[in-house]
PDB file of N, H, CA, C and O in Angstrom:
ATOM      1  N   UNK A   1      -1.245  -8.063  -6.030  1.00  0.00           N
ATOM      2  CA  UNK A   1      -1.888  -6.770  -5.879  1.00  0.00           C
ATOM      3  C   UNK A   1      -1.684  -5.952  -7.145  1.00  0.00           C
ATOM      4  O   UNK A   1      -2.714  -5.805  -7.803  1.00  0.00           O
ATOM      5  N   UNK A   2      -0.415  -5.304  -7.703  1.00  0.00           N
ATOM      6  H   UNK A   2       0.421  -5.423  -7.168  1.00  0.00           H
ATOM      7  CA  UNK A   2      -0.280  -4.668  -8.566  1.00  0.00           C
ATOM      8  C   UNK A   2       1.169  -3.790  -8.315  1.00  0.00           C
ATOM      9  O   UNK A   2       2.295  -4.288  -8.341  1.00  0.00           O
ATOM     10  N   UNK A   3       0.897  -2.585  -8.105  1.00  0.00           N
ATOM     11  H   UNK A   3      -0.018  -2.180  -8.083  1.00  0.00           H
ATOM     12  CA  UNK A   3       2.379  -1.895  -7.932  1.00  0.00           C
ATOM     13  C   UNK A   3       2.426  -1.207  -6.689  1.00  0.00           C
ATOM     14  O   UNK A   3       1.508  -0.574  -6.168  1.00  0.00           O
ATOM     15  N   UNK A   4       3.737  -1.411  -6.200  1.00  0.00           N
ATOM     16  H   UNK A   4       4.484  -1.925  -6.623  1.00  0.00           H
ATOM     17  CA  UNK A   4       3.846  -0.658  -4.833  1.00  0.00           C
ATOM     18  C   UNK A   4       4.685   0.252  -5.421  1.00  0.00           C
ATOM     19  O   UNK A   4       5.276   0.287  -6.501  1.00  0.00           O
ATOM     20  N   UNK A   5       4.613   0.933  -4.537  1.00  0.00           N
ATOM     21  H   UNK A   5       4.133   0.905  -3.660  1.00  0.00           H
ATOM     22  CA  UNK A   5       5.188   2.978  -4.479  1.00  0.00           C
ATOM     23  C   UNK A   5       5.612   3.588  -3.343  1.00  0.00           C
ATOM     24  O   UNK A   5       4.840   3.756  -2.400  1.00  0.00           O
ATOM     25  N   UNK A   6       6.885   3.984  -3.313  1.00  0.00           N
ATOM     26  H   UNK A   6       7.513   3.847  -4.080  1.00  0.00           H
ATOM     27  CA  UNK A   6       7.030   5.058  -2.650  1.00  0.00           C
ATOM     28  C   UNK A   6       7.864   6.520  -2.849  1.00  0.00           C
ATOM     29  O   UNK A   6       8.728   6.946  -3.616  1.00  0.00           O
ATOM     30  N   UNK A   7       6.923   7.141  -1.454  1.00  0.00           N
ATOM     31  H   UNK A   7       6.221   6.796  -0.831  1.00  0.00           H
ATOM     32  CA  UNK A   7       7.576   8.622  -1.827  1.00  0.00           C
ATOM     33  C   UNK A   7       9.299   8.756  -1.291  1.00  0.00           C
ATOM     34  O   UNK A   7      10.199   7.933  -1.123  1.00  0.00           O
ATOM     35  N   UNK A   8       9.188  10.200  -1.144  1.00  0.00           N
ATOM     36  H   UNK A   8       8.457  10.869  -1.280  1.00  0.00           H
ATOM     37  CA  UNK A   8      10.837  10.472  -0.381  1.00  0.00           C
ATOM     38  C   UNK A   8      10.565  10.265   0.884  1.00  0.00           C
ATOM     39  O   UNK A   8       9.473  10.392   1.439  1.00  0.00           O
ATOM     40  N   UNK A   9      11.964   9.820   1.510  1.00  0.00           N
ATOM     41  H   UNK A   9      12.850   9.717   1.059  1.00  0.00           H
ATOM     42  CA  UNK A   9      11.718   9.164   2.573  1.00  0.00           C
ATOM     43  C   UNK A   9      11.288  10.086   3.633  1.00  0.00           C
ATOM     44  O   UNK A   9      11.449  11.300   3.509  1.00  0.00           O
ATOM     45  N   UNK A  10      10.706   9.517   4.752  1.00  0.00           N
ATOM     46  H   UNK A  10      10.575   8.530   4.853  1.00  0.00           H
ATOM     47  CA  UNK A  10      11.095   8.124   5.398  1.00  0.00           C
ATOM     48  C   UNK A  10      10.041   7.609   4.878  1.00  0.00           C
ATOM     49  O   UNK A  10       9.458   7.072   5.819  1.00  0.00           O
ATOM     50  N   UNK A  11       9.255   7.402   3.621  1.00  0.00           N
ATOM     51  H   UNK A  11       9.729   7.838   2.857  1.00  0.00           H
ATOM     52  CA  UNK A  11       7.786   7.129   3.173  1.00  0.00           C
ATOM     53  C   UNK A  11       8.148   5.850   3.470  1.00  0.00           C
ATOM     54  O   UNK A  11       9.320   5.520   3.648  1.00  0.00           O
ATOM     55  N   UNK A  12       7.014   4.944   3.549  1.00  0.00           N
ATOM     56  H   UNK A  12       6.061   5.212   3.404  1.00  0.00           H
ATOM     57  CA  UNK A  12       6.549   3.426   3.209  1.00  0.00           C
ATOM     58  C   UNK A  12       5.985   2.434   2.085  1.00  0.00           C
ATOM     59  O   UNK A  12       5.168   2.883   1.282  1.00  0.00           O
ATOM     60  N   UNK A  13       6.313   1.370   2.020  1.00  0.00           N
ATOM     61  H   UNK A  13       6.978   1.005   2.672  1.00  0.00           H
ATOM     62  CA  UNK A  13       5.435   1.599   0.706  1.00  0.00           C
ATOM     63  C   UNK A  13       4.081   1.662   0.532  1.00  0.00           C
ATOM     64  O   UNK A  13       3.512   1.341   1.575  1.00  0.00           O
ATOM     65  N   UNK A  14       3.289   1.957  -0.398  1.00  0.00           N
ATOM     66  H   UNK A  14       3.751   2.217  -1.245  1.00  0.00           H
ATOM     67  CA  UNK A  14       2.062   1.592  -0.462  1.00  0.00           C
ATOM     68  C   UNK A  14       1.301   0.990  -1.885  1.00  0.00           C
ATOM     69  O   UNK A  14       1.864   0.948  -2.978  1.00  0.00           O
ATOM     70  N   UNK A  15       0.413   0.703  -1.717  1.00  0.00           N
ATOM     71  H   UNK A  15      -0.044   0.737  -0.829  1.00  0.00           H
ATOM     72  CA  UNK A  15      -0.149  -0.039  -3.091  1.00  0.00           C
ATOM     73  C   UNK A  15      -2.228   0.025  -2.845  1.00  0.00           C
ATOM     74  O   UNK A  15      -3.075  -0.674  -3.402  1.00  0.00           O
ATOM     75  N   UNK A  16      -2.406   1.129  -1.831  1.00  0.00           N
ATOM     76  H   UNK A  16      -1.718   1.697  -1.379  1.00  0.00           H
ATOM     77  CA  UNK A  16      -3.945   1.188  -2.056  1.00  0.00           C
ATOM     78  C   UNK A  16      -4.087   2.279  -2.361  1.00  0.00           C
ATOM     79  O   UNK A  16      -4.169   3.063  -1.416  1.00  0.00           O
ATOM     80  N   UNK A  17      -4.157   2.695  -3.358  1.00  0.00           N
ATOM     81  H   UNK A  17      -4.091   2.059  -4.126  1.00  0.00           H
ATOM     82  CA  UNK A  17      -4.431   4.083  -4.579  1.00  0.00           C
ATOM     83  C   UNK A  17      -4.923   5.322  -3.322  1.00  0.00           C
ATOM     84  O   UNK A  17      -4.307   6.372  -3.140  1.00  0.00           O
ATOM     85  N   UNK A  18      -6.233   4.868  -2.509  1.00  0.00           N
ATOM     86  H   UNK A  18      -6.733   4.015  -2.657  1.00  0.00           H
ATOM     87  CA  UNK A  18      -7.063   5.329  -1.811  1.00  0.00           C
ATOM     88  C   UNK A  18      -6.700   5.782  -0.609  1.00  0.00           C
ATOM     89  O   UNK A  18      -7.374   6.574   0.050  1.00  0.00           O
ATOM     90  N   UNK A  19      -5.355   5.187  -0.182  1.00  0.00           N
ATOM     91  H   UNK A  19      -4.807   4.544  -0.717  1.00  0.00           H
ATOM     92  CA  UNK A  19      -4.856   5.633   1.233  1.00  0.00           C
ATOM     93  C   UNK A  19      -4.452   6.805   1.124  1.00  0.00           C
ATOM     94  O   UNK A  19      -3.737   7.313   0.260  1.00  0.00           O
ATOM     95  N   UNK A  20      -4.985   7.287   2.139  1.00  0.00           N
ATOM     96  H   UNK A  20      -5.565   6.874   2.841  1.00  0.00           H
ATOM     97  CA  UNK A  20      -4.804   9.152   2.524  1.00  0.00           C
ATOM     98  C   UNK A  20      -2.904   9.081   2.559  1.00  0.00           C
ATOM     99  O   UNK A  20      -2.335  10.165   2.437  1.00  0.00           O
ATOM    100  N   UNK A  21      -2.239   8.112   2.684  1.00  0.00           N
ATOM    101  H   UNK A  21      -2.701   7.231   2.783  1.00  0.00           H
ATOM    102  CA  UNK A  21      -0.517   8.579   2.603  1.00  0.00           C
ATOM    103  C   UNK A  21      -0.439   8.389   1.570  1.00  0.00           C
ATOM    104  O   UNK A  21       0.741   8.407   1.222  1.00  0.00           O
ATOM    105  N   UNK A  22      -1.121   8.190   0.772  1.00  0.00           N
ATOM    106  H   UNK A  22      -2.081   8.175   1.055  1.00  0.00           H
ATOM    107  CA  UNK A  22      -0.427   7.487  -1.086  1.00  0.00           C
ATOM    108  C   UNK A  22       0.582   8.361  -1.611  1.00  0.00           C
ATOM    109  O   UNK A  22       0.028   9.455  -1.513  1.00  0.00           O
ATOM    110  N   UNK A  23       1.740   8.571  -2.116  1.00  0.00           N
ATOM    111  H   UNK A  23       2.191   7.682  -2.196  1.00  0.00           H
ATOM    112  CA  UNK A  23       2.155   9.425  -2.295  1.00  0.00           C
ATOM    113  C   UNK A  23       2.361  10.133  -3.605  1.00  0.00           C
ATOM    114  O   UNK A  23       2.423   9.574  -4.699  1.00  0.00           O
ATOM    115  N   UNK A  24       2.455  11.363  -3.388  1.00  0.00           N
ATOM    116  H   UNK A  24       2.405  11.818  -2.499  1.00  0.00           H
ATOM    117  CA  UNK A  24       1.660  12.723  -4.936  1.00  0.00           C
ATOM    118  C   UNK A  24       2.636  12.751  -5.970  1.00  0.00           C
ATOM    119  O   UNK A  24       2.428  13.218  -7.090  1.00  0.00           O
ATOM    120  N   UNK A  25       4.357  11.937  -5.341  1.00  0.00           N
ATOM    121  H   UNK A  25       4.525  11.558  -4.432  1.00  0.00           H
ATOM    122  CA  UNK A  25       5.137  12.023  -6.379  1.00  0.00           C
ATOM    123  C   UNK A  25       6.339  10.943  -5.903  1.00  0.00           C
ATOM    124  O   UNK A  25       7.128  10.912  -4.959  1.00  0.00           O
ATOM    125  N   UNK A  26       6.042  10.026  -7.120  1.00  0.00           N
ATOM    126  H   UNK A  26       5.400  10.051  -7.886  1.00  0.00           H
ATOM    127  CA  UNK A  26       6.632   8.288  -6.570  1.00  0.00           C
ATOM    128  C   UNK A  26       7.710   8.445  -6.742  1.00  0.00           C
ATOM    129  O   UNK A  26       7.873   8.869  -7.886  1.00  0.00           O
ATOM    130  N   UNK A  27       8.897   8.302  -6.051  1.00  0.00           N
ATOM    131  H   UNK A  27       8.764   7.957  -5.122  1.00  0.00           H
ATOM    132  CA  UNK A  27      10.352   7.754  -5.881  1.00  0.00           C
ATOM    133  C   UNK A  27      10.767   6.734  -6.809  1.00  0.00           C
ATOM    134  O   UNK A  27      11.455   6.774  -7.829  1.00  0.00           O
ATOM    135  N   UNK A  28      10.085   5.669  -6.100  1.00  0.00           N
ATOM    136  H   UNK A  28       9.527   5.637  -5.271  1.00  0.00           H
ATOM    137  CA  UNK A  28      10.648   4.250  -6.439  1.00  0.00           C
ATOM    138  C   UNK A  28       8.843   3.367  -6.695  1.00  0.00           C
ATOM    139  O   UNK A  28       7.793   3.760  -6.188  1.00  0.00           O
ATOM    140  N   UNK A  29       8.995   2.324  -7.480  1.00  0.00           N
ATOM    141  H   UNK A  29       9.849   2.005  -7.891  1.00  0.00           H
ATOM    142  CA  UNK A  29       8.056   1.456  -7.815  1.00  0.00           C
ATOM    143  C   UNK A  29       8.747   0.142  -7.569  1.00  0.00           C
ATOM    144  O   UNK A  29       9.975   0.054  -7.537  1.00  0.00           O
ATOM    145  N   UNK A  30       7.979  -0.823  -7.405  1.00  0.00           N
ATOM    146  H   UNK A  30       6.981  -0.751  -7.430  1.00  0.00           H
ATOM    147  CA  UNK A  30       8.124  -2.199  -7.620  1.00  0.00           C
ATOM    148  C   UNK A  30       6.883  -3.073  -8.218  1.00  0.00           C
ATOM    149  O   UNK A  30       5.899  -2.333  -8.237  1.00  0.00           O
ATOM    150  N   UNK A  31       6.636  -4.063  -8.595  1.00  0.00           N
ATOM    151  H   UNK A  31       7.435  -4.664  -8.579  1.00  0.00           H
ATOM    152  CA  UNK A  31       5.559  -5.050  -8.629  1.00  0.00           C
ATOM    153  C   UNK A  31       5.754  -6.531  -8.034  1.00  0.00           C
ATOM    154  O   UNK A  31       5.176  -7.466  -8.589  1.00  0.00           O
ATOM    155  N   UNK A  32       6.484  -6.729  -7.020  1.00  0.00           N
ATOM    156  H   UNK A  32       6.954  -5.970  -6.569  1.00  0.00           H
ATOM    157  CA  UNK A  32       6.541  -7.369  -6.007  1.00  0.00           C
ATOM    158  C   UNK A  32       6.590  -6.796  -4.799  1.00  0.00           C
ATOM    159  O   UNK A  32       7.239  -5.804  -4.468  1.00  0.00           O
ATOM    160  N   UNK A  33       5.638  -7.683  -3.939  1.00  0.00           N
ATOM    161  H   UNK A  33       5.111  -8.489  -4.207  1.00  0.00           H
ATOM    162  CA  UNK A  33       5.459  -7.093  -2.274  1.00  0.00           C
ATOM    163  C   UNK A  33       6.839  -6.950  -1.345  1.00  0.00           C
ATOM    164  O   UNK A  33       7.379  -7.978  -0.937  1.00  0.00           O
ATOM    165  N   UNK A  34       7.311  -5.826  -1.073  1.00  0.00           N
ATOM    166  H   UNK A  34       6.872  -4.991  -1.405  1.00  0.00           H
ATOM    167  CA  UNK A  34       8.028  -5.539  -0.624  1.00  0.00           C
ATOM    168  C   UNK A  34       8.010  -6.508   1.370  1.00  0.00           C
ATOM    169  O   UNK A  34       7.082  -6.309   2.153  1.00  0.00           O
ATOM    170  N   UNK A  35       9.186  -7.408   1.697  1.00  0.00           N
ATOM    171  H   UNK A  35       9.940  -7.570   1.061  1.00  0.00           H
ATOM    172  CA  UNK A  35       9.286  -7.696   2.554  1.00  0.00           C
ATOM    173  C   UNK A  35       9.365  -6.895   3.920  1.00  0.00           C
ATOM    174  O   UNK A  35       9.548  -7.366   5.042  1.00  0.00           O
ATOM    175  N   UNK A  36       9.158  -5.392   3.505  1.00  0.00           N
ATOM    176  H   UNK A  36       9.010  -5.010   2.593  1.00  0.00           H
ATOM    177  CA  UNK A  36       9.590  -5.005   4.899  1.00  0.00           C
ATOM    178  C   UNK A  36       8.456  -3.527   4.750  1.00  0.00           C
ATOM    179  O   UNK A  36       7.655  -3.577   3.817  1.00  0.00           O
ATOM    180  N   UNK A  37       8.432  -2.412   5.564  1.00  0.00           N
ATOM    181  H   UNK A  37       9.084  -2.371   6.322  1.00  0.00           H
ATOM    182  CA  UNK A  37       8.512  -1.020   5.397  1.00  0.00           C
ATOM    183  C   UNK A  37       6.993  -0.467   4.763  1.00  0.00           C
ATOM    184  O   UNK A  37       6.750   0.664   4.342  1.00  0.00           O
ATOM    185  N   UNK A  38       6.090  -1.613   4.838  1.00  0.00           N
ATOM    186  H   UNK A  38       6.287  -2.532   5.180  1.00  0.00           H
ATOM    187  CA  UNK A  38       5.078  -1.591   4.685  1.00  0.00           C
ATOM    188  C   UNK A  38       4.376  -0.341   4.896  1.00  0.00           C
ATOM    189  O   UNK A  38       5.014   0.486   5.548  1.00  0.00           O
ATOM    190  N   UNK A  39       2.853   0.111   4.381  1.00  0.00           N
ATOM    191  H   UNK A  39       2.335  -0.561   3.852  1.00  0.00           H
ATOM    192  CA  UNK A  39       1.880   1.323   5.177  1.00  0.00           C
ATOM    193  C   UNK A  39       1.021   0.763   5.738  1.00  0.00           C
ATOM    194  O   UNK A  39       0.139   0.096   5.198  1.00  0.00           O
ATOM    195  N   UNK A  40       1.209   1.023   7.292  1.00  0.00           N
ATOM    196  H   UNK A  40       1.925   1.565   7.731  1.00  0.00           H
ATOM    197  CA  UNK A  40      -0.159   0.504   8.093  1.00  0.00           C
ATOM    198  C   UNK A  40      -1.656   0.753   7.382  1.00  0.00           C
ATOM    199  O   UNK A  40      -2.570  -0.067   7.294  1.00  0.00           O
ATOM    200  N   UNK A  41      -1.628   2.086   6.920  1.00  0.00           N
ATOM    201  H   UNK A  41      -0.886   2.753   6.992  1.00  0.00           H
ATOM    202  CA  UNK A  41      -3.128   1.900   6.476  1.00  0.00           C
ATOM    203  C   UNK A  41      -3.672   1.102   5.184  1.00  0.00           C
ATOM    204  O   UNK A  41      -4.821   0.730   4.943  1.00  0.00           O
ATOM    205  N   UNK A  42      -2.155   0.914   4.211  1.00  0.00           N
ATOM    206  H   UNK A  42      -1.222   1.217   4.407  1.00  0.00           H
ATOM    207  CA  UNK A  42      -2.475  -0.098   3.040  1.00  0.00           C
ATOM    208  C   UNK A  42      -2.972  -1.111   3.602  1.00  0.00           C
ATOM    209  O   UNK A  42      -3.838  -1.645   2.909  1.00  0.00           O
ATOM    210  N   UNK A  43      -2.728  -1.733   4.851  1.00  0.00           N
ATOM    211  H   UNK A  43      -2.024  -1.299   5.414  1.00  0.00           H
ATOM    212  CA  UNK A  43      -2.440  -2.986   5.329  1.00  0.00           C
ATOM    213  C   UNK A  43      -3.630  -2.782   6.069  1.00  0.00           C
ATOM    214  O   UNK A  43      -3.788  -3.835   6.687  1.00  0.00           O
ATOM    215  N   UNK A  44      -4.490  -2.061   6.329  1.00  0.00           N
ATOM    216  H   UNK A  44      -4.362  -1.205   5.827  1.00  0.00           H
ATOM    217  CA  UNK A  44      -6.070  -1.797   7.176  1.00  0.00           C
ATOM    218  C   UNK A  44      -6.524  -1.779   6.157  1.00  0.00           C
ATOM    219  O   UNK A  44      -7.306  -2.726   6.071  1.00  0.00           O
ATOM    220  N   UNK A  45      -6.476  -1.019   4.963  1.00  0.00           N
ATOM    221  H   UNK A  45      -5.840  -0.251   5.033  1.00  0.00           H
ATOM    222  CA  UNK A  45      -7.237  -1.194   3.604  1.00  0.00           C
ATOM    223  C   UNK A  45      -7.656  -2.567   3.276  1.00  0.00           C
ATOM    224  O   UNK A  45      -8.775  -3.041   3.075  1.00  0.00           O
ATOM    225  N   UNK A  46      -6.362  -3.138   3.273  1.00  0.00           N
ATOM    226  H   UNK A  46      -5.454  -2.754   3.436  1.00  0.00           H
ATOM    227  CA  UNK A  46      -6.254  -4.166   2.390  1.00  0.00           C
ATOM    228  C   UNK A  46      -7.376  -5.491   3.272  1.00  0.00           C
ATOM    229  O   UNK A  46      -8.391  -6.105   2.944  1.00  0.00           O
ATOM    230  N   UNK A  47      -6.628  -5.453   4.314  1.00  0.00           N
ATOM    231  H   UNK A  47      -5.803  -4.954   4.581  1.00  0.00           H
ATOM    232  CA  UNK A  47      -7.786  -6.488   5.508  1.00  0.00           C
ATOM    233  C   UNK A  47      -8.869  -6.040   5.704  1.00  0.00           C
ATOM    234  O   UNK A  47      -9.594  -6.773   6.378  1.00  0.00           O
ATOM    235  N   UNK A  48      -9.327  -5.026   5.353  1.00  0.00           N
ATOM    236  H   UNK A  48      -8.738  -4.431   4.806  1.00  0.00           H
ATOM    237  CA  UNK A  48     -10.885  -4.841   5.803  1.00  0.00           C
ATOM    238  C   UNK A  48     -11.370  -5.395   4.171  1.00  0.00           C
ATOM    239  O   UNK A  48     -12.123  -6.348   4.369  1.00  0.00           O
ATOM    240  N   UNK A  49     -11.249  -5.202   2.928  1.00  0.00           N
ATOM    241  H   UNK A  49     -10.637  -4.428   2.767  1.00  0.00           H
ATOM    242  CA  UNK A  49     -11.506  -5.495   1.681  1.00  0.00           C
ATOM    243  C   UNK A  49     -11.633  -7.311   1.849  1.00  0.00           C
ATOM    244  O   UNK A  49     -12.589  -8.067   1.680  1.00  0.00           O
ATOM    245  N   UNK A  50     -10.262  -7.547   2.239  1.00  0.00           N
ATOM    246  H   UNK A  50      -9.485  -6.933   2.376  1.00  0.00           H
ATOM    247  CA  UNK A  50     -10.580  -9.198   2.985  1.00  0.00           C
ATOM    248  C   UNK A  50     -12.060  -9.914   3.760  1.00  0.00           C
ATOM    249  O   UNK A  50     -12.841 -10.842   3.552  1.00  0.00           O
ATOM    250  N   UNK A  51     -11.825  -8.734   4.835  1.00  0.00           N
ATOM    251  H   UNK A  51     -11.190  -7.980   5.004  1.00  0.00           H
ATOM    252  CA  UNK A  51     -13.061  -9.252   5.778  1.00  0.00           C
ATOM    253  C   UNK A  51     -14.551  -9.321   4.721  1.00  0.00           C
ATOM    254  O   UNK A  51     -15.469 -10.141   4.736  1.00  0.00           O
ATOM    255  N   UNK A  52     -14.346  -8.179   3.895  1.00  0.00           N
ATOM    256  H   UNK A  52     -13.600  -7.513   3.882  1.00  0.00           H
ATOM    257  CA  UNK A  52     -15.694  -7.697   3.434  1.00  0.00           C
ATOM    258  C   UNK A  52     -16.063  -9.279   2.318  1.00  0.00           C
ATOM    259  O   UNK A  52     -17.045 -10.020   2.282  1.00  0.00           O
ATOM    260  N   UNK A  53     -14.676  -9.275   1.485  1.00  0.00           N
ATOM    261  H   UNK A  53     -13.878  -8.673   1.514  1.00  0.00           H
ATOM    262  CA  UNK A  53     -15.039 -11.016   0.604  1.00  0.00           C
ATOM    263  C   UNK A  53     -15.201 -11.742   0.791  1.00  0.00           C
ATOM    264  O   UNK A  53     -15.590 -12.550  -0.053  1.00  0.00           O
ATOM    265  N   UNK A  54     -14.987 -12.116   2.390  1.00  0.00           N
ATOM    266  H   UNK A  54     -14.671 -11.460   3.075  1.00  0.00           H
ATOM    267  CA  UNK A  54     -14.957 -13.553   3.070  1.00  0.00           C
ATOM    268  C   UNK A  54     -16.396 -13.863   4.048  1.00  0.00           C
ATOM    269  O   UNK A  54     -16.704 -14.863   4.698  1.00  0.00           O
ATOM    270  N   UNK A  55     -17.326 -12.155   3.779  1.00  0.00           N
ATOM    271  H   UNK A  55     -17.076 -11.343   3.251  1.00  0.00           H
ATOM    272  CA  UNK A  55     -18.463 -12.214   4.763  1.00  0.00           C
ATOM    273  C   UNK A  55     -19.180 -12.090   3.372  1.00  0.00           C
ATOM    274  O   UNK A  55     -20.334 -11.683   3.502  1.00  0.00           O
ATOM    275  N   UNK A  56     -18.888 -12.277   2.372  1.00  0.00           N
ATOM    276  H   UNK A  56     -17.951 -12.608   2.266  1.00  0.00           H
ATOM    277  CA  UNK A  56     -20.105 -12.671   1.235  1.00  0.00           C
ATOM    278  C   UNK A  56     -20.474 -13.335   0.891  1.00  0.00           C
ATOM    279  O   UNK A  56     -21.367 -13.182   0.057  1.00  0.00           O
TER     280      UNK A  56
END
């Protein structure tokens, strides 16, 4: 994907620029997918972008 981010806690991480939780001032970064603590809506982002490549 690229870089995950998060804010102050209890944030999650996220990594879809576009998600309404993205957060306005990053804590912590990584560029590996974090095993845990995920953002549900990165994770609706991310699978609907899926569905959309795999119905082309």
């Amino acid at each position: 994907m690229g870089e995950y981010v998060k804010g102050a806690e209890p944030d999650r991480w996220h990594w879809c620029k576009n998600c309404k939780q993205y957060p306005h001032v990053v804590i912590q970064k990584r560029s590996s997918r974090p095993a845990s603590d995920l953002c549900d809506d990165c994770q609706d982002i991310e699978k609907r972008a899926f569905r959309k490549i795999a119905t082309t």
